[in-house]
Structures are given as C-alpha cells and as structure tokens.
C-alpha positions in Angstrom: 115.1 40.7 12.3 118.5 39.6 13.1 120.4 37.8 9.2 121.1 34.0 10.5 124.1 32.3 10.4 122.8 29.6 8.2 122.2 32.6 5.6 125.9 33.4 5.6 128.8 33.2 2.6 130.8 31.0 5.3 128.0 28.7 6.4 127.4 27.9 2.6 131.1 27.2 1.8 130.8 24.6 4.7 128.1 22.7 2.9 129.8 23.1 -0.1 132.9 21.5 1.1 130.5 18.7 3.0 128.8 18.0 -0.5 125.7 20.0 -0.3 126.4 22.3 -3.4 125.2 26.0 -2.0 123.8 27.9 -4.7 123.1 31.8 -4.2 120.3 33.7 -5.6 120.4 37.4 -4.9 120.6 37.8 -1.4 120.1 34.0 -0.2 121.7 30.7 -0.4 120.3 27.9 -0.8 121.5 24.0 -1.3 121.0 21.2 -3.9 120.6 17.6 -2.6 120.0 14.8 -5.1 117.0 12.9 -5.1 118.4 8.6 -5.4 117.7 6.6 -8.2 116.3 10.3 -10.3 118.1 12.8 -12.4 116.4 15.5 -10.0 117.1 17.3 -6.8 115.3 18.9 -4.1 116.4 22.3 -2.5 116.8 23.4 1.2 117.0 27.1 2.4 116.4 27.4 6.3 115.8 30.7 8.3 115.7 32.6 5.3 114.4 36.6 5.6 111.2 36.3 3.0 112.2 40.0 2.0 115.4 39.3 0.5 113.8 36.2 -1.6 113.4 37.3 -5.6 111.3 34.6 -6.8 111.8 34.9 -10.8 115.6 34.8 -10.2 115.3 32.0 -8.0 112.8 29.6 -9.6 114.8 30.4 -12.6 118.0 29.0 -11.1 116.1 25.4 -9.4 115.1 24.9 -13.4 118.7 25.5 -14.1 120.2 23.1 -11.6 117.2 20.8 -12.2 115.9 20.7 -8.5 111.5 19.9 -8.4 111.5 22.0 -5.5 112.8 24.0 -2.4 111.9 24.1 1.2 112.3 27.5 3.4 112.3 25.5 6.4 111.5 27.7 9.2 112.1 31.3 8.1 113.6 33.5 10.3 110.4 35.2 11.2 108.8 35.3 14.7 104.9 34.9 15.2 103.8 38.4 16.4 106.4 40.2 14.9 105.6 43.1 12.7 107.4 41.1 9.6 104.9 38.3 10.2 101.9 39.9 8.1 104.5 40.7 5.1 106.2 37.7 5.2 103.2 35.4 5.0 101.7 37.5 2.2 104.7 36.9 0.5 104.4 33.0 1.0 101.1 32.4 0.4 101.6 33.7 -3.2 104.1 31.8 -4.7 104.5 28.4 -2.1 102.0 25.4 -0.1 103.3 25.1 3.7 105.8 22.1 4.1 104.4 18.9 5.4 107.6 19.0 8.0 110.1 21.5 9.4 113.6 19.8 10.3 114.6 23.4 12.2 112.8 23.7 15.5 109.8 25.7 15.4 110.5 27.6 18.3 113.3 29.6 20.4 114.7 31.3 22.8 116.2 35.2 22.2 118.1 36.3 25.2 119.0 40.2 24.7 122.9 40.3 25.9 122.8 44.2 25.9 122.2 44.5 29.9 125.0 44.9 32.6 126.6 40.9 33.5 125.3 41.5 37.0 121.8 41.9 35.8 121.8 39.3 33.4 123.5 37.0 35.9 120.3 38.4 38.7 117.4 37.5 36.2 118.9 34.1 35.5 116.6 31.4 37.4 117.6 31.1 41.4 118.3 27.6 40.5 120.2 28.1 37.8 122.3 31.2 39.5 123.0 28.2 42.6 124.0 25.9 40.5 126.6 27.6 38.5 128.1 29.3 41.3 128.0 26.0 42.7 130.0 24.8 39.9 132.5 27.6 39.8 133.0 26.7 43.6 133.7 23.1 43.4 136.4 23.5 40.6 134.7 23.1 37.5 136.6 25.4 34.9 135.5 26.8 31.4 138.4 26.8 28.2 138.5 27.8 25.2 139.3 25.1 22.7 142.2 25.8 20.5 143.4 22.5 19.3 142.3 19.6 17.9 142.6 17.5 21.2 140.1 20.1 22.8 138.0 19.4 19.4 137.8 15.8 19.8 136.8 16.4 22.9 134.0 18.2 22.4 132.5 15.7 20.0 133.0 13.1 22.3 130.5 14.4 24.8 128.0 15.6 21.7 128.4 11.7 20.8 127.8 10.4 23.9 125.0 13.0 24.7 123.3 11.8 22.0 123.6 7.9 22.2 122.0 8.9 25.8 118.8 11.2 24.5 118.6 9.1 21.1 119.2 11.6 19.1 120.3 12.0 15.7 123.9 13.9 15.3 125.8 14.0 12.1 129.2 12.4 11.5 132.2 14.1 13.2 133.5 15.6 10.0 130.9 17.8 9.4 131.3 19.5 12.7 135.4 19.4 12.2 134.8 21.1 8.9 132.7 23.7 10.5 135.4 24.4 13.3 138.5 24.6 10.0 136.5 26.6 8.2 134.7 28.8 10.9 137.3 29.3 13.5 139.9 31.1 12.3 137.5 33.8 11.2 136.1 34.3 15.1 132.7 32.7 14.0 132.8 29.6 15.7 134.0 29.0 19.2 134.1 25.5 21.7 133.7 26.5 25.8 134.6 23.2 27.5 133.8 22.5 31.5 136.7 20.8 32.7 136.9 19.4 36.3 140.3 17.9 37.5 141.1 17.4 33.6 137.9 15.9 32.3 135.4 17.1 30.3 132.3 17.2 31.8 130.8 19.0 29.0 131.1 21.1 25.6 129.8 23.4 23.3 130.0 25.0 20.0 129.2 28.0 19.6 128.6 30.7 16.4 129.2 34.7 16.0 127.7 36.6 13.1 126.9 39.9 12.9 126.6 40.4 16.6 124.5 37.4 17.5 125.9 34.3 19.6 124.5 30.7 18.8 124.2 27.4 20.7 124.0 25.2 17.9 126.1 21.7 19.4 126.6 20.8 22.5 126.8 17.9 25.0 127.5 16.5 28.3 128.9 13.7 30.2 127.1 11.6 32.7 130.0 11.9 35.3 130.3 14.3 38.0 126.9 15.6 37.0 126.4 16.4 40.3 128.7 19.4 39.8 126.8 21.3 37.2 128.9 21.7 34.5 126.8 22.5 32.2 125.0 25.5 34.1 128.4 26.8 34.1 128.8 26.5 30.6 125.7 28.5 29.5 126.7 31.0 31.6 130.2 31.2 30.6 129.0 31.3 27.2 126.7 34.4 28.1 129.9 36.2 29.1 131.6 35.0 25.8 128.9 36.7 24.0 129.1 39.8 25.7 133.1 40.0 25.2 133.2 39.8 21.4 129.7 42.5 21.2 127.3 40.5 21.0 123.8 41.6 21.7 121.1 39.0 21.3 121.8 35.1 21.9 119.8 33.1 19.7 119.8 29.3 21.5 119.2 27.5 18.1 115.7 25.6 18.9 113.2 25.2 22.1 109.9 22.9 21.9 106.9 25.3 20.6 105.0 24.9 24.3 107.9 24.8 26.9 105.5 23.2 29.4 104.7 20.6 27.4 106.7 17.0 29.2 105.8 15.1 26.4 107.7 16.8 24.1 110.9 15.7 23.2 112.3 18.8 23.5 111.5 19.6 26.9 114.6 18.6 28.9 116.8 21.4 26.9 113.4 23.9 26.5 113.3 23.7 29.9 117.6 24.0 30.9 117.2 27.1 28.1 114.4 28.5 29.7 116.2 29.6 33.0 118.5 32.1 31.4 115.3 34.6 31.0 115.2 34.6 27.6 112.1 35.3 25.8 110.5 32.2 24.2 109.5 32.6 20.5 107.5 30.6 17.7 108.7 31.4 13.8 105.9 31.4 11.3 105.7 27.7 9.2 108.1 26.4 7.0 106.6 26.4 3.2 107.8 24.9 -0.4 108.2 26.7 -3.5 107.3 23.9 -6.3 109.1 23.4 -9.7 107.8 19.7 -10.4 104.7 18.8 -9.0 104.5 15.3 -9.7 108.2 14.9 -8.1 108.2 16.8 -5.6 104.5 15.1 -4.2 106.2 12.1 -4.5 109.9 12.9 -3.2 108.2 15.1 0.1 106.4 12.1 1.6 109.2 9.6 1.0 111.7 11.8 2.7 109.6 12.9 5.4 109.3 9.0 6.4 113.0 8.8 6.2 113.6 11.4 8.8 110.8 9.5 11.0 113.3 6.5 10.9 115.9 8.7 11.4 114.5 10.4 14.6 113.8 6.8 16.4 117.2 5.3 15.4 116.3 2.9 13.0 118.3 3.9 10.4 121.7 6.0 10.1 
C-alpha cells in the first residue's frame, strides 16, 4: 500500500494556507471545517492507511478542536487486497460507514516499472494510433514553468468543466497547490500545444515514487488531433523519468462499463493505458457528537447533490 499524497506534510500545508486548518494526529492528517450557524466542526481525512490511525489520540484531539465528527473518505485500501480484512476490522470497531464518499470509489494503478516500449505496446491500439497521430501532426507536450503556462492550464480545466458540468474549485486553490508544490518536484503541468495553443493540460503530483492525475482538462478545438492521448502518454514518460513506479489516475467509475455513469467518459479514456482497475473498501465516520453529526451528515450530503448538478456554487 502505496502512502497518498493527500496524507502528506505538503498537501496539509496547502489546506492550511486555503483555510482548511490540517491537524496531525500521529501518523495522519486530518482537516477541521466549520459547521455554519454552530460552534462545531466536522473533520475530513481521505485515503488514509487504517494502520497508522491511533484512535485514543485522535478522538482526543476532535474533542479538543471541538469537531462532532470525522469522515475517512475512501481509505487507501483496495478490495481484494490482503490489508482489506485488517483494515475493515479495524473500522467496524470504532466507526458507522459514511452515507457518501466525495473521493471516487474506484481507480486505476498502472505499474510504470516495465521498459517504455512495452508500456507504450500494451497501451490500447487506439490509443497507441492516436497519440502517434498527434505527435505526427505537430501537437507538442511542455512543461509549465511560469505563470502564463499556469493560467493556461486552468483555462482548459475551466472550460472542461463548464462543458461536462462539473464542479471545480476556484483558481486559487489550484495556484496555491502549484506555489507551494512546485518548487519541491511534487507537482508538475504537461501542456499539449499545437501551433501555440493549448489544446490541453494537466497537473500532475510525485510523492514517494508515485505519479498522480489529479486536474486536467481539454479544449474543444483541434480535437481532431488528439491532444490529449498525447498528454497521458507524455505524462507516462514523465513518470518514468523522475522514478516513478506506479501511476495512480486519481478516480475511475466503480463498473467501467457502466454508460450511465458519469464517470464513464474519463473511466473509459483511463482505461486504455492498461492499467489495472481497482475498487477501495467504503468510506466510514468516526462519531464525537451524535446528535450533530446525524444532523450535520444529511444536510451536507444534500449540499454536494446541489453542488454536483450546478445549482449552487
């Protein structure tokens, strides 16, 4: 089991410096949010490795920073897995499962440790066409360095977005991730440039020998050119050229043949690189306040409804 980014000192000074006060317990982080109109909070800890979780300490220090609750939304622990057994042991004794998850429930793990060539033959025919299609017709892949390359890149996530109807959070939050990430070789934007334009762009995290797809977008011109096939692969090579050996592609729909799902359209793009699909074990809530948290759970999972269709911001 692979210790995710979102688990790391640098991840929790960027919420800190966003306004999501991270808070570490032992050998996890985890961040206060307050609840309106109350004197309380609620607490968020994603892909967290159950093993590393000391429960005394930590319910200890919610009472301390008055929080009726935390969610370990979707823990970094893959059904099938030899942890899986342990870690739900470990659950089911001191939490209830989550009513919602806000990380996607499932994944794809590519293993970076094979020869290019290889990786490049058990990509998808389609996708192998298409990129050296791309490279062919003049579509080029940067590095960003400065902040014109940055604004770019959240111009295409914007406009990606607007397109799919998808939520996306403010462009300071990703600028602060790129200020404070950056200079330390943790986070990365590839851009596909053709003639000078963006086509698309992606942001992408290293930790601990482990690349992540986290951000990314497209634009609707030139899409004839693949850029984005390009991309991916160019981000594969990336990988492999600062030691990476697994790339963890942030989220997939649980049943990647399922059309209906709204996550099907990048499940399926992802799915063509040959890595192995995954499904992590539910997300679950360890309970301070009862009452509260009952009360606080439902509320906010309706606001993230609204939020998903668009309705609110």
């Amino acid at each position: 089991m692979h210790k995710h980014i979102v688990q790391s000192e640098e991840w929790a000074q960027v919420k800190t410096k966003y306004g999501s006060q991270a808070i570490k317990v032992g050998e996890i982080y985890y961040t206060k949010h307050k609840i309106p109109k109350t004197k309380f909070y609620y607490a968020y800890c994603p892909r967290v490795d159950p093993s590393k979780i000391d429960f005394d300490e930590l319910k200890a220090s919610l009472k301390r920073n008055k929080c009726v609750g935390l969610t370990f939304d979707v823990p970094n622990v893959v059904k099938g897995s030899e942890e899986e057994v342990r870690s739900l042991k470990i659950f089911k004794k001191y939490c209830k499962k989550s009513i919602r998850s806000e990380f996607a429930i499932a994944n794809y793990l590519l293993d970076l440790r094979p020869p290019e060539e290889e990786l490049f033959q058990k990509m998808h025919k389609k996708h192998r066409y298409n990129t050296r299609y791309a490279m062919k017709k003049g579509v080029e892949v940067e590095l960003a360095e400065t902040k014109e390359d940055f604004d770019g890149f959240y111009d295409v996530l914007k406009e990606t977005a607007v397109r799919q109807n998808y939520f996306v959070r403010p462009k300071e939050y990703y600028e602060l991730i790129w200020e404070t990430m950056h200079p330390k070789d943790m986070c990365h934007i590839l851009t596909a440039k053709f003639e000078g334009e963006t086509l698309g762009s992606w942001m992408l995290f290293i930790y601990e020998n482990v690349l992540y797809y986290p951000y990314g977008g497209s634009s609707e011109e030139h899409r004839n050119l693949f850029a984005s096939n390009a991309l991916g692969w160019e981000s594969i090579r990336f990988g492999k050229s600062k030691g990476c050996e697994l790339f963890d592609m942030w989220g997939a729909a649980k049943n990647p043949e399922d059309k209906s799902d709204a996550y099907y359209g990048f499940t399926n793009f992802k799915s063509k690189f040959n890595g192995k699909h995954v499904v992590y074990i539910d997300s679950y809530d360890l309970i301070i306040n009862w009452p509260v948290h009952h009360i606080f759970t439902r509320l906010n999972n309706f606001r993230w409804k609204l939020l998903e269709l668009g309705l609110i911001k």
